[in-house]
mmCIF entry with sequence, helices, sheets and N, C-alpha, C, O atoms, coordinates in Angstrom:
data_MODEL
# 
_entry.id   MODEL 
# 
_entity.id                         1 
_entity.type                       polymer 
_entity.pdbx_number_of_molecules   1 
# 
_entity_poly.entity_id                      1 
_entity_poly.type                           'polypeptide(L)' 
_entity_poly.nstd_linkage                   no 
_entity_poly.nstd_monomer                   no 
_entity_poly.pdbx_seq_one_letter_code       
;(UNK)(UNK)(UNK)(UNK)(UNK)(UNK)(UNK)(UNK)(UNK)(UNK)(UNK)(UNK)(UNK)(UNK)(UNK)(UNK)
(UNK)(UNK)(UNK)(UNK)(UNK)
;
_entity_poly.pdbx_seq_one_letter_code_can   XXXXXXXXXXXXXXXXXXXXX 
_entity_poly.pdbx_strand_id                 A 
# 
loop_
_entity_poly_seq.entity_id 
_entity_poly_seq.num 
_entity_poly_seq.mon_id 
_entity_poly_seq.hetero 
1 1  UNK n 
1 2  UNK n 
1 3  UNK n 
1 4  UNK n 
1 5  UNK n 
1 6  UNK n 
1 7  UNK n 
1 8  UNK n 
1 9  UNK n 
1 10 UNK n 
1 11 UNK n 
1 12 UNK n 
1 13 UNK n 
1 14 UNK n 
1 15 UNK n 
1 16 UNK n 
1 17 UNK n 
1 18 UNK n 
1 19 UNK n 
1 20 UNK n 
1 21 UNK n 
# 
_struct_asym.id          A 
_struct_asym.entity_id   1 
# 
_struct_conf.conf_type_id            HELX_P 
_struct_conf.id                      HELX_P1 
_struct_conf.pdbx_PDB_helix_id       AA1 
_struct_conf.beg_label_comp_id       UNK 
_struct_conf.beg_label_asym_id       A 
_struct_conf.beg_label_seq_id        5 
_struct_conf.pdbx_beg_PDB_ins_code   ? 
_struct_conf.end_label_comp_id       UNK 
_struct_conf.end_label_asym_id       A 
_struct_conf.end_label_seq_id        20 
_struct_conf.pdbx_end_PDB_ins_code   ? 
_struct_conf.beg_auth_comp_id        UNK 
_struct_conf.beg_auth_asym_id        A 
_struct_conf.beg_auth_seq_id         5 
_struct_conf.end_auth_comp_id        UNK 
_struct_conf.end_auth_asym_id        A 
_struct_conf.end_auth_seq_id         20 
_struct_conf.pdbx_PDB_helix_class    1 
_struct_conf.details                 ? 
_struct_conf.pdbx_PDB_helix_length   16 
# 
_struct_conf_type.id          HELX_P 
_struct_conf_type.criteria    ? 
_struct_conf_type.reference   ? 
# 
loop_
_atom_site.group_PDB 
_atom_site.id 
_atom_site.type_symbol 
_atom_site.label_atom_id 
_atom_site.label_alt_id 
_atom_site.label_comp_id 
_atom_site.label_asym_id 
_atom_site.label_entity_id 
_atom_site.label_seq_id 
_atom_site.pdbx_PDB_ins_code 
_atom_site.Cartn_x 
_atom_site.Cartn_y 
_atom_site.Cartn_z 
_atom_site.occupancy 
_atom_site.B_iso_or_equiv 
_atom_site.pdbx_formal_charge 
_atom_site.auth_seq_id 
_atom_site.auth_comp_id 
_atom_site.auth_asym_id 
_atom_site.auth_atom_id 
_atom_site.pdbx_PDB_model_num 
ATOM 1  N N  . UNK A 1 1  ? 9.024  -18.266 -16.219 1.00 0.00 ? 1  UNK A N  1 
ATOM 2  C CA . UNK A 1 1  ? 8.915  -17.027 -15.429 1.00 0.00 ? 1  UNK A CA 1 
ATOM 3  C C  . UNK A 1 1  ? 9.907  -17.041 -14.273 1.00 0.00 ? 1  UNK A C  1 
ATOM 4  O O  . UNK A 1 1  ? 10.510 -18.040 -13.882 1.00 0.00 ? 1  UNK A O  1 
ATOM 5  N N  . UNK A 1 2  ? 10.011 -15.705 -13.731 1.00 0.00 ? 2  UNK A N  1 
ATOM 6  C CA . UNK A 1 2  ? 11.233 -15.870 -12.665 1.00 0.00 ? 2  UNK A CA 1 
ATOM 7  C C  . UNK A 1 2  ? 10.187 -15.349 -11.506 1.00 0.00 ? 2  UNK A C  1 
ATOM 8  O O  . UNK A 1 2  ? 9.318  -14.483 -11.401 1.00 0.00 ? 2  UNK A O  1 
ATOM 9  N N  . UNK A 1 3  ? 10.940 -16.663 -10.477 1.00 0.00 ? 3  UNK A N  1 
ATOM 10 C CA . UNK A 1 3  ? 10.174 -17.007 -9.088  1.00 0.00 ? 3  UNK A CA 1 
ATOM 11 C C  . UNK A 1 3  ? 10.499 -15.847 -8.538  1.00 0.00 ? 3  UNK A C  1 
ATOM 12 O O  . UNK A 1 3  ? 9.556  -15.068 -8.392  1.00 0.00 ? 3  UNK A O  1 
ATOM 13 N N  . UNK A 1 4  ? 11.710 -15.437 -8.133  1.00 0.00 ? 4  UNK A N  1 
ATOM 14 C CA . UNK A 1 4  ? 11.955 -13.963 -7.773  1.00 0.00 ? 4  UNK A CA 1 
ATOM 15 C C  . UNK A 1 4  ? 10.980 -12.766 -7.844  1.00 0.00 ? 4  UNK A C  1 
ATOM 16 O O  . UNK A 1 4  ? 10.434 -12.144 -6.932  1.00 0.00 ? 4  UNK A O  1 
ATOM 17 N N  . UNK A 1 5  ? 10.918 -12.624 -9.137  1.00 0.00 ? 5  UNK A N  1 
ATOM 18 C CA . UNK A 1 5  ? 9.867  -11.517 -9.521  1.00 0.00 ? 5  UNK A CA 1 
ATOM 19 C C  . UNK A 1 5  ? 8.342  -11.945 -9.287  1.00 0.00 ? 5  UNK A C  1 
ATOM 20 O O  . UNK A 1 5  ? 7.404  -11.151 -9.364  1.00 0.00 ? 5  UNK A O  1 
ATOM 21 N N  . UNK A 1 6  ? 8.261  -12.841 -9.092  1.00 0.00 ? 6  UNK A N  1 
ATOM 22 C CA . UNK A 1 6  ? 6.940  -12.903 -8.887  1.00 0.00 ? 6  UNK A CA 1 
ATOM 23 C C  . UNK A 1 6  ? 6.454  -12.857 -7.709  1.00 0.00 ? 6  UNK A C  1 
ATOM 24 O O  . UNK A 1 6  ? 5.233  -12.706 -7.647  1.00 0.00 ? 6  UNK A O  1 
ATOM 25 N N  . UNK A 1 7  ? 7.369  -12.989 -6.179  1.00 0.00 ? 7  UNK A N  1 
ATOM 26 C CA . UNK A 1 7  ? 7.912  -13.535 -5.564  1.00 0.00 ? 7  UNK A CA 1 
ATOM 27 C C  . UNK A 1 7  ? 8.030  -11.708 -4.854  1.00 0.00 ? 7  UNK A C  1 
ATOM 28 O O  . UNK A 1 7  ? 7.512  -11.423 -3.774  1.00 0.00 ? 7  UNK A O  1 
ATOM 29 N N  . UNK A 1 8  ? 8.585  -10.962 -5.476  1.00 0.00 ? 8  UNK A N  1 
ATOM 30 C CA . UNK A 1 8  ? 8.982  -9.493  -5.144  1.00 0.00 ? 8  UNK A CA 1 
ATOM 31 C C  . UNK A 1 8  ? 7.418  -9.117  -5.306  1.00 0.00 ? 8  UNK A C  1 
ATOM 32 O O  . UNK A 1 8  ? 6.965  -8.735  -4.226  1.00 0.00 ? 8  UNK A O  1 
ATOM 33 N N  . UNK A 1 9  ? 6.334  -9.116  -6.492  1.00 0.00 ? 9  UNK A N  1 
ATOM 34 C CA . UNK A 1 9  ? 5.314  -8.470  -7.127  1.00 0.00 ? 9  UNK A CA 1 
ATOM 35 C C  . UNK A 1 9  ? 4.648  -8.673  -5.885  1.00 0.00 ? 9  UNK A C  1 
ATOM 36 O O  . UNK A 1 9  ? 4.415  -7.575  -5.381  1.00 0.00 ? 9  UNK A O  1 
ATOM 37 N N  . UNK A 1 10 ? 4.199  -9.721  -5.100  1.00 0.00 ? 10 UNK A N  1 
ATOM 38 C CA . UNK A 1 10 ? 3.521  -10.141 -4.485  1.00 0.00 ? 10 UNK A CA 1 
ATOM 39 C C  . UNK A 1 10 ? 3.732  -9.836  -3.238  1.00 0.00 ? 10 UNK A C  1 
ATOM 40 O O  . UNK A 1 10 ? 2.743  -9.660  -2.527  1.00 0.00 ? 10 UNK A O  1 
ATOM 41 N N  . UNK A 1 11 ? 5.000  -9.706  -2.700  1.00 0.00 ? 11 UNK A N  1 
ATOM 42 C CA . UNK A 1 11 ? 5.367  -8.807  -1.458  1.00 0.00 ? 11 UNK A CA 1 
ATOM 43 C C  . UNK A 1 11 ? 5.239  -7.312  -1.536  1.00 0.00 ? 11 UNK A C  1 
ATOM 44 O O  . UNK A 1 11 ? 5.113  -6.758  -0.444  1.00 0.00 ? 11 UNK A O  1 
ATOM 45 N N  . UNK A 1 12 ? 5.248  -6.391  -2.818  1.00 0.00 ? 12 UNK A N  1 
ATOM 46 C CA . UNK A 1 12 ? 4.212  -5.352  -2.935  1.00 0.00 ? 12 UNK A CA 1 
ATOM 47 C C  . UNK A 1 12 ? 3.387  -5.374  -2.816  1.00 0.00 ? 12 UNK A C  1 
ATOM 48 O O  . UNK A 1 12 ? 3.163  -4.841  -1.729  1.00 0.00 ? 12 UNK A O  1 
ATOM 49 N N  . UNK A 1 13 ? 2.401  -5.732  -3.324  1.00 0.00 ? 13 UNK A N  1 
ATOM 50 C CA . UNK A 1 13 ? 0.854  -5.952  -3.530  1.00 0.00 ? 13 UNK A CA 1 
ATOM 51 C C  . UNK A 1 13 ? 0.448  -5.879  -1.696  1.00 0.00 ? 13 UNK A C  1 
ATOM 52 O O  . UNK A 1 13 ? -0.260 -5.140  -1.011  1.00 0.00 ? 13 UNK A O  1 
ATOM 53 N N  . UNK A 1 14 ? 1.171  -6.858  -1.470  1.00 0.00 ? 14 UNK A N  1 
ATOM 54 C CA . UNK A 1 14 ? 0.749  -7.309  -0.309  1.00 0.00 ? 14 UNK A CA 1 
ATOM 55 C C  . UNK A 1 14 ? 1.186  -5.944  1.147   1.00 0.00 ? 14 UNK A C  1 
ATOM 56 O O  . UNK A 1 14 ? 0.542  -5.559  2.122   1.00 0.00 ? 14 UNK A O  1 
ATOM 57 N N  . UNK A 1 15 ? 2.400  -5.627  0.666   1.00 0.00 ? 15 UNK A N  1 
ATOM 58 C CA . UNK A 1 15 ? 2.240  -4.286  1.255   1.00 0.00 ? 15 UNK A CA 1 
ATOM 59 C C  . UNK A 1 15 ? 1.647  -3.245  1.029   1.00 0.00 ? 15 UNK A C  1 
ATOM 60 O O  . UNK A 1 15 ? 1.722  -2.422  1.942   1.00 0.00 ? 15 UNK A O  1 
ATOM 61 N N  . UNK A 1 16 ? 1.089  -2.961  0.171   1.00 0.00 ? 16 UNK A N  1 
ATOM 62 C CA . UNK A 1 16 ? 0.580  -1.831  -0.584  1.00 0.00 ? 16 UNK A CA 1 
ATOM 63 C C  . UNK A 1 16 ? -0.972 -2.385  -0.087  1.00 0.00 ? 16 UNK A C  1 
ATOM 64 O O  . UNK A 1 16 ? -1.718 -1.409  -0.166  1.00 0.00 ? 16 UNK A O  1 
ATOM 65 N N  . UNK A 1 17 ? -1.588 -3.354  0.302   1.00 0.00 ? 17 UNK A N  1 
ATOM 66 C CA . UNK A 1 17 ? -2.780 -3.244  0.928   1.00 0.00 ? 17 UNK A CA 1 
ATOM 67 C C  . UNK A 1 17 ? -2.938 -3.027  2.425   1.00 0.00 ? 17 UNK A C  1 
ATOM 68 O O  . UNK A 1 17 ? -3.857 -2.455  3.010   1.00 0.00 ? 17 UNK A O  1 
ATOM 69 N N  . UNK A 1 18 ? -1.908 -3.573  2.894   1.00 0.00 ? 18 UNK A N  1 
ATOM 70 C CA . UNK A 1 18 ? -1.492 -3.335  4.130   1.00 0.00 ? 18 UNK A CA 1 
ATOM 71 C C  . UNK A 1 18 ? -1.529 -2.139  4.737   1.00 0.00 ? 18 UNK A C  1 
ATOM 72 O O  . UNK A 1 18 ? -1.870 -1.905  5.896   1.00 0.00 ? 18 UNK A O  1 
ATOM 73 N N  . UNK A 1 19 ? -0.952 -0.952  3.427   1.00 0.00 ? 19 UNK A N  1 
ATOM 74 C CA . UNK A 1 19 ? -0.781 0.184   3.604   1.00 0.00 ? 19 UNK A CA 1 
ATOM 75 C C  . UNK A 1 19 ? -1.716 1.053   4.003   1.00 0.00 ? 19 UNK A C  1 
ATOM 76 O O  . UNK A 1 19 ? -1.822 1.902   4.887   1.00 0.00 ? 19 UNK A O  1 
ATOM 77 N N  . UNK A 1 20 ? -2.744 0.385   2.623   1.00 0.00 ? 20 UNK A N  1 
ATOM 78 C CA . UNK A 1 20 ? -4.498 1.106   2.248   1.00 0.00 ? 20 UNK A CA 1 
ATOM 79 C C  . UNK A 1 20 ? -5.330 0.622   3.782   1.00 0.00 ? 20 UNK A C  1 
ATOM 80 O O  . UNK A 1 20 ? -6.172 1.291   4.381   1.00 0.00 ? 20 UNK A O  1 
ATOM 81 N N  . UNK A 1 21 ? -4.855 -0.571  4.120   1.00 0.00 ? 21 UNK A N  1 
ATOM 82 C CA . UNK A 1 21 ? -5.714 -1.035  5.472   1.00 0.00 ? 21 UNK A CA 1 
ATOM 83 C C  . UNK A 1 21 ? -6.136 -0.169  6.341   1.00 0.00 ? 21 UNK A C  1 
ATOM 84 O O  . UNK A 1 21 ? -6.767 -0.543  7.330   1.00 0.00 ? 21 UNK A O  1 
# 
């Protein structure tokens, strides 16, 4: 798997709750 992308997915996620917060 590529660390990058997983790496990007997770800095969404993580904004995207941030967002909903």
């Amino acid at each position: 798997m590529d660390f990058s992308f997983l790496l990007g997915c997770a800095i969404f996620l993580l904004k995207s709750v941030l967002r909903n917060g």
